[in-house]
C-alpha positions as CSV (number, residue, x, y, z in Angstrom):
1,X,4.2,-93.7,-123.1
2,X,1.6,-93.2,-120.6
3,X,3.4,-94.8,-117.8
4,X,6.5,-92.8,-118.4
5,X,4.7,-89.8,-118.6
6,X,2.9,-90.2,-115.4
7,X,6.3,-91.5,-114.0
8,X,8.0,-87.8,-114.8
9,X,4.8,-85.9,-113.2
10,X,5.6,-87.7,-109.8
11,X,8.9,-87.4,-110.1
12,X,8.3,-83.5,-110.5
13,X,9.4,-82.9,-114.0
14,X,7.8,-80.3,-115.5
15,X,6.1,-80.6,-119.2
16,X,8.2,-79.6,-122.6
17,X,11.7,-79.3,-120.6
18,X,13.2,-82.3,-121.7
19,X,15.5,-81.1,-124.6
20,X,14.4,-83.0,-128.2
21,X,18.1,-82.3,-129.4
22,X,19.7,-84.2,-127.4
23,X,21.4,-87.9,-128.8
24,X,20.0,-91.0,-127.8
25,X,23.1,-92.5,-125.0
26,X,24.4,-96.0,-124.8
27,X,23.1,-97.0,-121.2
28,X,26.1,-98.3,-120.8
29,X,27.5,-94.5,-121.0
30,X,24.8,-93.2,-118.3
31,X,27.4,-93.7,-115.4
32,X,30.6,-92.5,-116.9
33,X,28.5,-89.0,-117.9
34,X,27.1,-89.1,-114.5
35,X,31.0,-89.6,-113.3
36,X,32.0,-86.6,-115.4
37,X,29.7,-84.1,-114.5
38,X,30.6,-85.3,-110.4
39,X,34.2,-84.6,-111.5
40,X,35.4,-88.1,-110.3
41,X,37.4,-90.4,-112.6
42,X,36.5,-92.8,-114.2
43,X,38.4,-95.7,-116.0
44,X,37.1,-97.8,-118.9
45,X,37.8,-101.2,-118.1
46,X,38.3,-104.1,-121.0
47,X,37.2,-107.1,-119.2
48,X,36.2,-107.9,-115.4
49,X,35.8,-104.2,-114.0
50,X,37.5,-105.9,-110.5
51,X,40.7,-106.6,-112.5
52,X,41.1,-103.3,-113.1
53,X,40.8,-101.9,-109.9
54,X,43.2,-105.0,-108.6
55,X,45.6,-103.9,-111.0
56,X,45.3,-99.9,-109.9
57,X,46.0,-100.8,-106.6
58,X,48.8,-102.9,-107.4
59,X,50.2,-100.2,-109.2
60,X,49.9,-97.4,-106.6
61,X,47.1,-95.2,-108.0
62,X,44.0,-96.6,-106.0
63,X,44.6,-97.3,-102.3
64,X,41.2,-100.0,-102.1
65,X,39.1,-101.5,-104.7
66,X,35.6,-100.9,-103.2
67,X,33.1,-103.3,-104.1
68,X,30.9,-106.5,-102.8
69,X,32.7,-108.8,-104.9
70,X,35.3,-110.9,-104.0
71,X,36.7,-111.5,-106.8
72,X,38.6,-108.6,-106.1
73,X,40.7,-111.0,-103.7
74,X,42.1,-113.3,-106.5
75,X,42.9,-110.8,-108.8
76,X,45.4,-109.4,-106.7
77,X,43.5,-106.5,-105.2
78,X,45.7,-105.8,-102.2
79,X,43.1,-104.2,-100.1
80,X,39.4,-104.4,-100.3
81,X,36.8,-102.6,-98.7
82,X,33.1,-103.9,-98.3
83,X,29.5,-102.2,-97.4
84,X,31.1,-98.7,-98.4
85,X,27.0,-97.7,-99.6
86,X,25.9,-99.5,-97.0
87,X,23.7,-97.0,-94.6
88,X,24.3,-98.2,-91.0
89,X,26.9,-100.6,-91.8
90,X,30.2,-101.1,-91.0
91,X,33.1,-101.1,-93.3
92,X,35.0,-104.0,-94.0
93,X,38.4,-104.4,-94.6
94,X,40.0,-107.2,-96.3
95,X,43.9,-107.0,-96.4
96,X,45.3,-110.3,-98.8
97,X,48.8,-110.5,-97.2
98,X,47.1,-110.7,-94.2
99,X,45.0,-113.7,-95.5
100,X,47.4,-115.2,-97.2
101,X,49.8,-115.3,-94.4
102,X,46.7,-116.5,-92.4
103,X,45.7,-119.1,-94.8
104,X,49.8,-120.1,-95.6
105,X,49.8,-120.0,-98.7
106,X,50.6,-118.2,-102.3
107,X,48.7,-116.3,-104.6
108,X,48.3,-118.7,-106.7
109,X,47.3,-121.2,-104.3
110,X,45.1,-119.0,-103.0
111,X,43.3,-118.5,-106.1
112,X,43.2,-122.6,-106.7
113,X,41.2,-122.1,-103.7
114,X,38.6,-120.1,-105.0
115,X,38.6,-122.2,-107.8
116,X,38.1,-125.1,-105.8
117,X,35.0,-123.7,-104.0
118,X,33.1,-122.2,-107.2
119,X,33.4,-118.6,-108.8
120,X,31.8,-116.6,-111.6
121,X,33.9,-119.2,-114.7
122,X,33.6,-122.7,-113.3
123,X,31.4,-124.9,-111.0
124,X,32.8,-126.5,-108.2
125,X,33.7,-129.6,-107.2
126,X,31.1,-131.8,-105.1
127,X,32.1,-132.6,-101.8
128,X,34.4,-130.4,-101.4
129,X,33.4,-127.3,-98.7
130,X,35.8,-124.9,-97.6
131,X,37.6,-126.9,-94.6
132,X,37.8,-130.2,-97.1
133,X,39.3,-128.1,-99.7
134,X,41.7,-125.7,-97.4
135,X,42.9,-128.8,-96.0
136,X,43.8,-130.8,-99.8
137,X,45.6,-127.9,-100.7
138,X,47.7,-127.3,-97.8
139,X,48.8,-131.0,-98.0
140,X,49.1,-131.0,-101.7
141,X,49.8,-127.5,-103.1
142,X,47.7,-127.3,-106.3
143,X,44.0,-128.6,-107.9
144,X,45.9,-130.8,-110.2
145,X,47.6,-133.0,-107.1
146,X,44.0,-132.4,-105.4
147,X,42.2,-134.4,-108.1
148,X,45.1,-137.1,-108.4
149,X,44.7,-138.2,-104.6
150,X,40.8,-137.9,-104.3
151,X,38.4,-140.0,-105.4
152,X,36.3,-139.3,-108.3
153,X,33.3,-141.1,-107.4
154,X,33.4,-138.6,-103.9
155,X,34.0,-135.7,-105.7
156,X,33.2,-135.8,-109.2
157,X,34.5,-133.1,-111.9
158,X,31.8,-131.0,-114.2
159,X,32.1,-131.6,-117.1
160,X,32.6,-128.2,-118.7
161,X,35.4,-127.3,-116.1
162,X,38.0,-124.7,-117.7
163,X,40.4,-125.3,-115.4
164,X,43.1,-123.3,-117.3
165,X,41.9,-120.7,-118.6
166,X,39.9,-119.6,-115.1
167,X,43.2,-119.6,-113.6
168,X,44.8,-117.6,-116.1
169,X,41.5,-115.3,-115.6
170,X,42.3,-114.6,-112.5
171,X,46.4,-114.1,-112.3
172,X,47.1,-112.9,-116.2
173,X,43.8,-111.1,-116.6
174,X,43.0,-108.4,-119.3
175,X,43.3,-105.1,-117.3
176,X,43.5,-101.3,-118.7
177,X,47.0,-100.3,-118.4
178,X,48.0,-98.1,-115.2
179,X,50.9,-96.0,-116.6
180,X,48.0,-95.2,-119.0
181,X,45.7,-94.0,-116.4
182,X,45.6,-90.5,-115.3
183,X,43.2,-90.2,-111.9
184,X,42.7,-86.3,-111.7
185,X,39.4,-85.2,-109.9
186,X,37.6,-82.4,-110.9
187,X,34.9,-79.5,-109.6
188,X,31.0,-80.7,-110.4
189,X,29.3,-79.5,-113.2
190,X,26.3,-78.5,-111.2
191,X,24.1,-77.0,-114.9
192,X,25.7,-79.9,-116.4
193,X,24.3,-82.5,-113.5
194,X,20.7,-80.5,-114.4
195,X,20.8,-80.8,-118.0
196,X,21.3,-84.7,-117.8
197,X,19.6,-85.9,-114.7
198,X,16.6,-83.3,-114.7
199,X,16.1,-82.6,-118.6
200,X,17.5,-86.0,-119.7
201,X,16.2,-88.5,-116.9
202,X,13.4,-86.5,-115.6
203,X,14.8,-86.0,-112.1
204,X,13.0,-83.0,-109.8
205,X,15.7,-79.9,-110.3
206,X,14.8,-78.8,-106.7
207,X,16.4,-82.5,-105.7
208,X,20.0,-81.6,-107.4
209,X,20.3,-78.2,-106.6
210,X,19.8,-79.0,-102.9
211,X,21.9,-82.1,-103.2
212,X,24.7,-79.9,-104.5
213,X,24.1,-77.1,-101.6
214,X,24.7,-80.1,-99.3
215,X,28.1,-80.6,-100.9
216,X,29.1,-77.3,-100.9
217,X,28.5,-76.6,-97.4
218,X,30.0,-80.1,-96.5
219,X,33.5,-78.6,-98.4
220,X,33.2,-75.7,-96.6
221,X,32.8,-77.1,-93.2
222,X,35.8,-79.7,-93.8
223,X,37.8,-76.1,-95.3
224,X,37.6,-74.4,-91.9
225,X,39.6,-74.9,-88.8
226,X,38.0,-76.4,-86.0
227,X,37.5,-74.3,-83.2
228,X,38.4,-74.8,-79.7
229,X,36.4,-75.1,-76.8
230,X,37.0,-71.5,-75.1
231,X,36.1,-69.8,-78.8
232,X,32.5,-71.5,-78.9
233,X,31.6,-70.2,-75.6
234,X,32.8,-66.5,-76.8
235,X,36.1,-65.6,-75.0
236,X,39.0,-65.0,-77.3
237,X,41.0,-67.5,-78.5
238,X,44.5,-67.7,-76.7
239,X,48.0,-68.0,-78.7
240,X,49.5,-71.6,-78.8
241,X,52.5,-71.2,-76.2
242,X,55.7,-72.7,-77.0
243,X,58.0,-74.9,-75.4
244,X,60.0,-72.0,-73.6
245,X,56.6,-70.9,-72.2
246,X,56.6,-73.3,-70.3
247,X,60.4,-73.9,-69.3
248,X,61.9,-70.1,-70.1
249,X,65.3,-69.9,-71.0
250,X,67.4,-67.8,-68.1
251,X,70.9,-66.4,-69.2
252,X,73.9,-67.7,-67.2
253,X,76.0,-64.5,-65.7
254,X,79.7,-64.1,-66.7
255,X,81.9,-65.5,-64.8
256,X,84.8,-62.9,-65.9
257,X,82.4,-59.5,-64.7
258,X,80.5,-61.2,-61.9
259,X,83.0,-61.7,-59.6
260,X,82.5,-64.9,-57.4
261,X,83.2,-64.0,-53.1
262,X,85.2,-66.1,-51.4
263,X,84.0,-69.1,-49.3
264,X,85.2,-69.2,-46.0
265,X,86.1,-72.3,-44.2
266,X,83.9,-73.2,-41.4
267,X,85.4,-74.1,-38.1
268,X,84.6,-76.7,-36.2
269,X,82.9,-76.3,-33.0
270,X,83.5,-77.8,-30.1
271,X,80.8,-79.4,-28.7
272,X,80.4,-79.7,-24.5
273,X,81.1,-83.1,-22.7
274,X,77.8,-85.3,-22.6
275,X,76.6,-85.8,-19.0
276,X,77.5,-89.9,-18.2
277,X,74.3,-92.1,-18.9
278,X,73.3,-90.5,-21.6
């Protein structure tokens, strides 16, 4: 109790604000309350959270799955972006038809691969790196022809390897279903965001509200047309011309009111003899 108390005074709290009322939360919750007071949606996965997001991309409603984990990759996630809260990092971009038509081969060789070189359900196999392995499958086509034209005593097998069922893991996963899933984003709740991160998780006030001013003006700033050049330094900004500004459309006179003269043939004109020599 002591160290939490002196954890709120530094973190600017102030005495008797947090609210006695209020229900013990699942931690588990903290982020999809945090999620709804942002006004961003959020989508309760059943299983792997990445499967999910692989599915909602599949299906059109995401455009990425964001994350560090690759797992994204086998579980059909046809884009993924990397370092996205990384500060003074670049993004990566990971497109799977791209590395599967780099790699030449399926989906589902492709996630033998992974299989092959150790994930989050099974160990790999020893011996096997990621050239070794690449290589068996392009000559063989699956794990199970892998392991019947390797050695065993070179690469040995764990014993507790669920071959099977990581493989349906990763291409029949448990996923929420997207025609279920409505994304529809929302304005912040900025009392909301004070009641549960300043009352609730002892946060400084100050901290939000300015965090939320930020946000504001950042809206605002993206709402307004960029001026041009001549407008910053103070002279009025000119009209966009058009296309016949620049090549102007002149009327062609009627031939049947603006009579035409008459050309008259030119006659040919003699010209003096030339001197000899020249």
């Amino acid at each position: 109790p002591l160290q939490l108390a002196k954890r709120a005074a530094v973190s600017g709290a102030r005495r008797g604000t947090a609210e006695p009322d209020v229900p013990a939360r699942p931690p588990g919750r903290d982020s999809e309350t945090l999620l709804s007071y942002l006004g961003v949606p959020c989508v309760q996965a059943p299983a792997e959270a990445e499967a999910t997001c692989a599915a909602l991309v599949k299906s059109g409603h995401a455009w990425c799955a964001a994350t560090e984990d690759m797992d994204a990759l086998p579980f059909g996630a046809g884009r993924l972006l990397r370092h996205l809260a990384v500060k003074n990092s670049h993004l990566e971009e990971i497109s799977l038809p791209v590395v599967l038509q780099k790699l030449g081969m399926t989906q589902e060789q492709f996630v033998d691969l992974c299989i092959l070189l150790g994930c989050d359900y099974c160990d790999k196999i020893r011996g096997l790196g990621p050239k070794k392995a690449l290589k068996l499958l392009r000559r063989h086509g699956s794990i199970e022809q892998v392991l019947r034209n390797t050695s065993r005593e070179k690469h040995p097998v764990p014993g507790s390897w669920c071959l099977e069922e990581t493989r349906r893991l990763f291409l029949q996963p448990e996923v929420t279903d997207p025609g279920r899933v409505v994304l529809e984003w929302k304005e912040p709740d900025e009392e909301g965001l004070v009641r549960f991160l300043a009352h609730e998780k002892c946060m400084k006030e100050s901290r939000i509200r300015g965090r939320m001013k930020k946000w504001r003006d950042t809206c605002l700033k993206l709402s307004e047309p960029q001026c041009s050049a001549s407008r910053k330094k103070g002279r009025p900004r000119k009209a966009q011309q058009t296309v016949t500004g620049f090549f102007p459309v002149q009327k062609r006179p009627n031939k049947a009111s603006t009579p035409q003269p008459a050309r008259k043939k030119q006659k040919c004109q003699e010209l003096p003899e030339m001197a000899p020599g020249i």
